[in-house]
N, C-alpha and C positions, 0 to 999 in steps of 0.2 A: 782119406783113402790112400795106402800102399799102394805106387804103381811102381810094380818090380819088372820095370824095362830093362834087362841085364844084357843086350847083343848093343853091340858097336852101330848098328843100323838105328835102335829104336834110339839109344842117348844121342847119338848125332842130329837126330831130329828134332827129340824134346829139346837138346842144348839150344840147337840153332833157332828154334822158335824164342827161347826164354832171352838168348842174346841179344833179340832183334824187341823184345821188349826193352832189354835194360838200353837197346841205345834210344830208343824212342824218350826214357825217362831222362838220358844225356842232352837231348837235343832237347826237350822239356825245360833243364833247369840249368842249359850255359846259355843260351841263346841271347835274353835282352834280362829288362826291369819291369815294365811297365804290366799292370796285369787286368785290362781292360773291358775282354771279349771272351772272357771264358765259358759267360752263360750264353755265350750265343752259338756254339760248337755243335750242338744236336741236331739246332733246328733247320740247319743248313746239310742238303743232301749231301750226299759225295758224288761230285760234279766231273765229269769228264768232259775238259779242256776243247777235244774234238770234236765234239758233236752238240754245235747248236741248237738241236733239241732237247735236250736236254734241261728237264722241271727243274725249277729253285723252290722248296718251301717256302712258302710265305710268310710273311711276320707273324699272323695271327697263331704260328705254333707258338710263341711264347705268351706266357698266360702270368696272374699273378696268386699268391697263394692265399688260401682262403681264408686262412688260423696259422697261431704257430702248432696247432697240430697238424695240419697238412704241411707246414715244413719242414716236420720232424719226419714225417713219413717219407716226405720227397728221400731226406736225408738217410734215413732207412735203406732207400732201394736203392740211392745210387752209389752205396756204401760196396754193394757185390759187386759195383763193374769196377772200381778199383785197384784193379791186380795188376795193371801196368802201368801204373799211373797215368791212367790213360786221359784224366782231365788236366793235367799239367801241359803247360801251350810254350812252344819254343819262339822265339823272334830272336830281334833286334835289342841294340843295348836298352836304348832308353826313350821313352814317348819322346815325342822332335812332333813338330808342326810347323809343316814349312809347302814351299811350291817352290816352280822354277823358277829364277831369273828372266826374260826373256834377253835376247841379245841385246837389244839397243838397249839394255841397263848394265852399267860398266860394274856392277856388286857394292857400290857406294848406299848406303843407307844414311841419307842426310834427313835431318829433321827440319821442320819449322821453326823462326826461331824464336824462342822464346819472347811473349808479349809483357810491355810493362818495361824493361829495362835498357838504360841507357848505352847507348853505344853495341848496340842488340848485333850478334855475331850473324854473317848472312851463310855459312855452313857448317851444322855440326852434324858428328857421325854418331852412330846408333849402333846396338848390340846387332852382331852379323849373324842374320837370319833370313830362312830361305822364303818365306811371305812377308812381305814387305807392308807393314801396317799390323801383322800380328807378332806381337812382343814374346819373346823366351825370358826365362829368369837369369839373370847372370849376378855378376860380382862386381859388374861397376857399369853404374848408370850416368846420365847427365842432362842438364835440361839447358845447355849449352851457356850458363851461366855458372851453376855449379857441378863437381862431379861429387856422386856420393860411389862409395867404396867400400868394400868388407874385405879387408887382407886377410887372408890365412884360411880365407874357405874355401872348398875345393873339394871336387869329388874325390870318394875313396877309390879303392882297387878291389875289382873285380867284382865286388857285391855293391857302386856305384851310390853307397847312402851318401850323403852329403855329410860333412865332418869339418869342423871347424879348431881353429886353435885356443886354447883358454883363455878367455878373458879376452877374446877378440871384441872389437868396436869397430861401429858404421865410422866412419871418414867423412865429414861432410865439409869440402875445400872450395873455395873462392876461386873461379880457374880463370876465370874474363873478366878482363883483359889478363892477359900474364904476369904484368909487373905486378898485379894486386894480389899474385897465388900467396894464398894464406891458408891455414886450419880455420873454420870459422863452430865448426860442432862437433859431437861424436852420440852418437844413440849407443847406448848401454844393450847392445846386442850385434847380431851379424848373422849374418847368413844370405840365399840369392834374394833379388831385389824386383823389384818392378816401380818404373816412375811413369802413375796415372794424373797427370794433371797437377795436382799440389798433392798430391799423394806419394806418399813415400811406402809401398808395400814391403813387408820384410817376410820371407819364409826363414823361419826361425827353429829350430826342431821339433815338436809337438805345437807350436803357436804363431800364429800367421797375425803381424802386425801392420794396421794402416797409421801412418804419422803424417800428421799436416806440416809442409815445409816449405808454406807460405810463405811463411820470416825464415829462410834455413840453419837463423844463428840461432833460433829458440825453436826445432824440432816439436811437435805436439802428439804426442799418445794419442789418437782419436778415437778406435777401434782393436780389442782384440777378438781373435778366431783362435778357437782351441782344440786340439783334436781332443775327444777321449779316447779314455785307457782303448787300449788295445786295436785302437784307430793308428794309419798313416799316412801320408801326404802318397798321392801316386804321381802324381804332375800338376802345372796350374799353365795356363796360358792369361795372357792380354789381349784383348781384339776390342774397340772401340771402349776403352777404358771401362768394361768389362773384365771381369774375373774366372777364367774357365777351371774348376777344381774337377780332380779327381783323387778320394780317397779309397781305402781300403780297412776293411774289420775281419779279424780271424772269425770264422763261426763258433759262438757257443753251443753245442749241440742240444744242452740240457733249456738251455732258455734264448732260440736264434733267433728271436723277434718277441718288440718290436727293438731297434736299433737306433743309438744315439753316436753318429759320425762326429759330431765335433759340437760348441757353445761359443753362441754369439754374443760375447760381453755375458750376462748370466741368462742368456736363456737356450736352451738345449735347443739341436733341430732332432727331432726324433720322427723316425719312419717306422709307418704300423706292418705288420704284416702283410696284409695286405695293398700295400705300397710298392713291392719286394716282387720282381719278374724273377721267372727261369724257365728254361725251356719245358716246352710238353712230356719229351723225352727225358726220363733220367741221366744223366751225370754226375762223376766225384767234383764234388765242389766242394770248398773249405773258405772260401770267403767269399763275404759282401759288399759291392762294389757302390759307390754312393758318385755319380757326375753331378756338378751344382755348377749356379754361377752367383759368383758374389759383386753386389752392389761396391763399386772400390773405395766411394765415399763413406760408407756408411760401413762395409762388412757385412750385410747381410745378405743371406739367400732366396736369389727371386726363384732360381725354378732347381726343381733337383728329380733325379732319375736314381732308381735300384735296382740289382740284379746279383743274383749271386753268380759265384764264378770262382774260376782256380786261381791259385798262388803263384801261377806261369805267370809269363810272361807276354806280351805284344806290343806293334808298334804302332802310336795313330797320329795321323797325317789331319794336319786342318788348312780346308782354301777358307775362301771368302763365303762359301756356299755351304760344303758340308765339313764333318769330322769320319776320315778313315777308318777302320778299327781291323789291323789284321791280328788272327792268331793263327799257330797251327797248330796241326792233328796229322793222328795215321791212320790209314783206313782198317781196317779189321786182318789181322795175321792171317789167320781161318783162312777168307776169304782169298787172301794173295796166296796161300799155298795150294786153297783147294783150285787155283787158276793156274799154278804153275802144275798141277795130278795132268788137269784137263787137257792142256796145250805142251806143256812138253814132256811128261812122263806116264803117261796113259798108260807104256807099253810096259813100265817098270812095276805097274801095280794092278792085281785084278780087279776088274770093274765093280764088283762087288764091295771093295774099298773103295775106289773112286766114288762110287752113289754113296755110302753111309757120308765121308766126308763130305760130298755137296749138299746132302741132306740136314749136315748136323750145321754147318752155315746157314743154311736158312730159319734157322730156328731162333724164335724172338726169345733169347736167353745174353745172359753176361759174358762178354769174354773169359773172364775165367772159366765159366762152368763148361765153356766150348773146350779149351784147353785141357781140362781134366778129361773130357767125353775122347778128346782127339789122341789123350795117352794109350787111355783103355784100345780103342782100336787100330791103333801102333802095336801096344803091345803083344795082343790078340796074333796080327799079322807077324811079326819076328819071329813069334814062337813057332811058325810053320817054315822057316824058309831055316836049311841047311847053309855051315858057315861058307859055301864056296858063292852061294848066292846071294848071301849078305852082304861081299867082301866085293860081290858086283856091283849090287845094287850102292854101295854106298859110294865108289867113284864116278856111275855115272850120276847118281844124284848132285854131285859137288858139282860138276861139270856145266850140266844143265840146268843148275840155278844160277850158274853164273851167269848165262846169256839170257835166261828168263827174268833175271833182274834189271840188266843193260834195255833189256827192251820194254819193261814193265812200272822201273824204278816212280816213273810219273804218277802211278796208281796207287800208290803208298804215303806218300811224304806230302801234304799238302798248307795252304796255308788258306784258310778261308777270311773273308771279308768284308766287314760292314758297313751300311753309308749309314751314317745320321743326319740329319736336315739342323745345322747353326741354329736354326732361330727357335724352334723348340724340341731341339733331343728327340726327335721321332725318328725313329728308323724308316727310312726311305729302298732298301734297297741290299739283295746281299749277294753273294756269288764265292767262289773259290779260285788257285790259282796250283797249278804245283811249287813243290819246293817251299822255301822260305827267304825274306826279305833277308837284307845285311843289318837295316838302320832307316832312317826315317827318309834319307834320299831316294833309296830305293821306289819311293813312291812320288805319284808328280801327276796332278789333276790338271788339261787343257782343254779346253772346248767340249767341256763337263764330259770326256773321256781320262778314264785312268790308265796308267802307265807303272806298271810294277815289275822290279827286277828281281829274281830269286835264283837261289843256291839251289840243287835237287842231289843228294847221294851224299852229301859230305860227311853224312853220320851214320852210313848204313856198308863200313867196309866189311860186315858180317858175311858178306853174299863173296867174297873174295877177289871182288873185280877191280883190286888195282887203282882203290881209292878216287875211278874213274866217273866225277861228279862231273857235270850238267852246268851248265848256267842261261835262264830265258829271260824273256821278256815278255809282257802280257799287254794287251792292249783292250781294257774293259769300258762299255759304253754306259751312259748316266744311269742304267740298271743295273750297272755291274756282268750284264753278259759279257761273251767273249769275243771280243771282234777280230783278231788278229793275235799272230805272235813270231816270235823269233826265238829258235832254240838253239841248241849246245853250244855256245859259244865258252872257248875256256876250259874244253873236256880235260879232265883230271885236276882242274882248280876248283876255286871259289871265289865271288867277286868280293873284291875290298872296298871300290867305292863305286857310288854311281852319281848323273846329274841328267836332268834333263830339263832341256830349255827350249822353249818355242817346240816346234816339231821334229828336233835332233836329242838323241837321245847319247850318252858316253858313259863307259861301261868298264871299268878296269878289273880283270880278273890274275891272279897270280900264285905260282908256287915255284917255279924258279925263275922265272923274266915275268914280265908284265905287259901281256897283251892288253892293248886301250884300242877301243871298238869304237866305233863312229855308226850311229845309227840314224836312218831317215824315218820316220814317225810322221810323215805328212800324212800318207794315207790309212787309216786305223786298219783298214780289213788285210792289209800287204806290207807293215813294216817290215824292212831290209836292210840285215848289215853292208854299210856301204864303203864300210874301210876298216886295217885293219895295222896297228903299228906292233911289235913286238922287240922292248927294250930291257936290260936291266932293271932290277928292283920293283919297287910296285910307290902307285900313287894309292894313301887311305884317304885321301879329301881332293875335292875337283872344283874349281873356283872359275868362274868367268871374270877375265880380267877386263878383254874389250871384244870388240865382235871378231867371229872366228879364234879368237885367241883364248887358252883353256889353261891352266896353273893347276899343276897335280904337286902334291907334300904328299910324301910318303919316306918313302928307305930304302938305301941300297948299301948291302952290306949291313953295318951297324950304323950307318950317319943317316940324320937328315936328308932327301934328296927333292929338289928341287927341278922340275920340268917343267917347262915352255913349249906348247900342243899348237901347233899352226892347224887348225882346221878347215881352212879357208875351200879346201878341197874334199868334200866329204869322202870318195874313192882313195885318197891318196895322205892323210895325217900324216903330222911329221913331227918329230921335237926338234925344234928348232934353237932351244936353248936348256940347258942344264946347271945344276949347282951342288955342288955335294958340303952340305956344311957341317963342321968340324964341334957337330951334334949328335948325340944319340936319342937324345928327345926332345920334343917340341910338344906344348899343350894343345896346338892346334891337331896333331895325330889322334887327341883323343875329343877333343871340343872344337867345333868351330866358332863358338862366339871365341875364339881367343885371339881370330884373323882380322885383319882391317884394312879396306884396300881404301888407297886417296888416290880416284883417276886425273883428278885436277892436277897434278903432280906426278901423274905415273907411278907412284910407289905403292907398295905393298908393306904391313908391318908383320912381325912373326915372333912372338917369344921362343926360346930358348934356357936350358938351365943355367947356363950362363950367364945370359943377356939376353939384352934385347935386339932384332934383326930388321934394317930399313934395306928392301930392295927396288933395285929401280926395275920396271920392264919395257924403259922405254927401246923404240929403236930396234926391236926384238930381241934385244938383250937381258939377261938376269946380272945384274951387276950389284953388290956391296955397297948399297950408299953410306950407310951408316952403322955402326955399331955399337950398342950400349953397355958397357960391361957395369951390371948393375944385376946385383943379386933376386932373386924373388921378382921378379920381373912377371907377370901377369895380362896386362892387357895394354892395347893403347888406342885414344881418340881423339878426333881432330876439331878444332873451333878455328873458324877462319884458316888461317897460315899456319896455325901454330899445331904440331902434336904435342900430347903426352901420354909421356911414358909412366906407367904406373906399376910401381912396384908393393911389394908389403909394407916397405917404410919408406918411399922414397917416391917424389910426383916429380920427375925430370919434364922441363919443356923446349922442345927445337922451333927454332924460326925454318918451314921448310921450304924457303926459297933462297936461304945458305946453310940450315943443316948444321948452326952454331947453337949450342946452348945456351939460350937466354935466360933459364930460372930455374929455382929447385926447392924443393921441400919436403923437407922431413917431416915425416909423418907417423 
């Protein structure tokens, strides 16, 4: 259909409608990685925050499908509502599963120590992770006898696949005692890691390998997992040496089922058709989402879950209890303009317009087909208005959308989210939130009440206000309803990092200083900002050193910047100490397993492109204990007294009760 809207009135509208799609499809496909929750975007109402009455649909709208001829039809119809890309889901970088710290844990992850070996170390440290007992993948593990290692792996930039250097090799090194640091193996592969028991798990690009390393100087192949073609890894977790998978399959539309996600040594896991949920409701979906968990000894699949879903993005958070899953959506365009007619331009348009628009909202049709109906009666309506009433009509429209958005913004931009129950993948529970998370901190399960921080505005400077975004905090109870919350904190920013521990919540929002927010979370129906610091730079990661004491790494200027957060006073935060170092990046700004704190010693470790960075904090002090100038420098962890430094070629180790280098190895 020609719609020949030719007056500055009718294009001002259509544009700013089609604008306010394209940022929805911006915030869609910059936000995170992980693409988890996309089939679940329908069956969840669009929930207003204020009013606890407010229905949740139930689980029972998603259903499974019958044939792959009813998934070809699903595919059919929710082919029309893809005109904004309205099934693509914005978050966070990358799935993270974690929890708070509580204070009396100084962020030390020491392990057990390994059984069986002589002279058995009585501390070693663990990949820095926010639930303690559920493992992340990283790039160097240890079972505080050996560390195993993959140099040269390392997330890419900006699209975050994992990328490795050629001919890279596992590192399997003798670390305990020190004098005996040797190479004792190498696996003819690389990539993150997981150490289950005598399992050595390897995420490898398309193949996920379990090695027995039993004897660690004779590594053993015991298990491969394979994706197929046009399968990919979405995340995996660890939790009682257990295997948590999450892949992903583009849909073939011609033949969508049934679906073979990956091959256990040679035998395929295939999923039938009807195996394979989606919502009751149509949605654009283009891929199929496969959760499993794999036996670590064995490699194979005890239980697995299906569902189709977009190639968006979301972030999900795992406790001991459940697994998180948020995504987000916009509510209907239509809808938010046919509320801005209502409430603040009623006087701008005859009622007679006003009704067709409210009317054509209510109609169980596609967003686009609303769009092309909403031209027609645009267009319709300019044809009658003379150019001096056009020329009105279109300043005060600018005007008062800009304050119907300030006041409405929350009604648009949401992130919805689901509980799953750990022990078997049942959905338990759903709800929504405004705005969108940062990253997996952003979320924080306590006394089976959730805690989620989100951004609101930061994509939608379409409306002209001054880039003037939002920042809250939610407080949802074991159903996910809404118990509490805390808003605009940060107006005209966005938050960079958050933490929440015990029932305080810390919140750093920034565009030119860096407000750090202190928040009391005792009571869920009345959390309150109860302090409020405003410094130079910003903190992107927020570490609990010791109680009351908070270590934000972020940047000021172009360096490194180093802060010391005295919270001891919820009302009254303070930096109490600072470090600007003679860095522009640090991996910890984009990973936090890259950090490692020894509170036995008060130090903290930190790479750098340079080197590697020993701080002290005792005394309330940030001081320079040590400096590594040691290229490719990566990670470090501690056995006993001793750390190390691990570089791409090079395993340095300090005595850190003088901080002299006692041994090295090339690697």
């Amino acid at each position: 259909m020609d719609l020949k809207i030719n007056s500055k009135l009718g294009i001002a509208i259509i544009v700013f409608l089609f604008i306010i799609a394209f940022s929805i499809i911006c915030l869609a496909t910059e936000k995170s990685e992980d693409d988890l929750a996309a089939f679940f975007r329908d069956f969840i109402s669009f929930v207003n925050p204020f009013d606890d009455n407010t229905p949740i649909v139930s689980i029972e709208a998603i259903i499974q499908f019958t044939s792959e001829e009813d998934f070809k039809a699903y595919l059919a119809e929710a082919e029309t509502d893809d005109y904004f890309g309205y099934g693509a889901l914005g978050g966070a970088r990358s799935m993270a599963i974690e929890t708070d710290v509580a204070w009396e844990s100084t962020g030390d992850i020491v392990m057990s120590a390994p059984k069986g070996i002589g002279g058995e170390p009585e501390r070693v440290s663990g990949t820095n992770v926010q639930v303690l007992g559920i493992d992340e993948p990283d790039i160097v593990k240890t079972d505080g006898k050996n560390i195993y290692f993959s140099p040269g792996y390392s997330w890419g930039y900006r699209d975050y696949w994992r990328m490795s250097i050629p001919e890279s090799k596992i590192k399997i090194v003798n670390a305990f005692p020190p004098a005996d640091l040797a190479s004792v193996a190498e696996i003819d592969t690389a990539g993150d890691l997981f150490l289950a028991g005598d399992i050595l798990v390897v995420f490898s690009g398309s193949n996920i390998y379990g090695y027995d390393i039993s004897n660690p100087e004779d590594p053993e192949k015991k298990w491969t997992v394979k994706l197929e073609n046009n399968n990919s890894l979405v995340e995996a977790r660890l939790y009682n040496n257990k295997i948590y998978l999450v892949t992903k399959q583009y849909i073939d539309t011609y033949h969508p089922c049934p679906i073979k996600p990956l091959t256990v040594g040679d035998v395929p896991v295939s999923i039938s058709c009807g195996e394979i949920y989606h919502p009751v409701n149509s949605v654009p979906v283009d891929v199929t989402f496969v959760a499993m968990t794999l036996n670590s000894n064995s490699g194979k699949v005890e239980q697995k879950t299906s569902f189709v879903g977009s190639s968006g993005s979301s972030v999900v958070y795992m406790s001991e209890q459940g697994i998180y899953v948020t995504y987000s959506y916009s509510n209907s365009i239509i809808s938010f303009f046919a509320g801005f007619l209502k409430e603040a331009a009623s006087d701008l348009f005859p009622q007679h317009l006003v009704d067709r628009i409210n009317k054509l909202d209510s109609y169980d049709i596609s967003e686009a087909a609303k769009m092309m109906e909403f031209g027609i009666i645009i267009e319709k309506y300019q044809n009658s208005l003379d150019d001096d009433e056009r020329m009105r009509i279109e300043n005060e429209m600018e005007n008062r959308m800009v304050d119907y958005y300030k006041k409405h913004r929350r009604e648009l931009e949401r992130t919805g989210i689901v509980k799953i129950g750990l022990k078997d993948l049942t959905i338990q529970a759903s709800g929504s939130v405004p705005g969108y998370p940062l990253n997996q901190f952003a979320l924080d399960e306590y006394n089976n009440d959730l805690r989620i921080a989100t951004t609101i505005g930061e994509n939608w400077n379409v409306f002209n206000s001054g880039g003037e975004s939002a920042n809250d905090v939610y407080v949802l109870d074991s159903d996910l309803k809404l118990q509490g919350f805390v808003q605009d904190l940060g107006l005209g920013e966005r938050i960079y990092s958050v933490r929440f521990l015990g029932e305080m919540g810390y919140v750093v929002t920034y565009r030119q200083i860096d407000p750090f927010y202190v928040l009391d979370l005792s009571d869920p129906k009345n959390p309150e900002v109860k302090g409020e610091l405003k410094i130079p730079g910003y903190s992107s990661y927020l570490h609990p050193l010791a109680k009351d004491r908070i270590l934000g790494i972020g940047k000021e200027d172009w360096k490194v910047k180093l802060s010391l957060f005295d919270v001891s006073t919820p009302s009254d935060p303070k930096e109490i100490a600072k470090y600007n170092l003679d860095e522009s990046y640090s991996d910890v700004l984009s990973t936090h397993h890259a950090f490692l704190q020894d509170s036995k010693h008060n130090i903290f470790f930190m790479p750098g492109s340079k080197g590697g960075y020993i701080f002290s904090y005792e005394n309330d002090k940030l001081s320079l204990t040590k400096a590594i100038s040691q290229r490719g420098v990566r990670r470090a962890i501690y056995i006993n007294d001793y750390l190390y430094i691990i570089s791409d070629n090079k395993i340095s180790v300090l005595n850190e009760k003088d901080w002299e280098r006692i041994n090295e190895l090339d690697i």
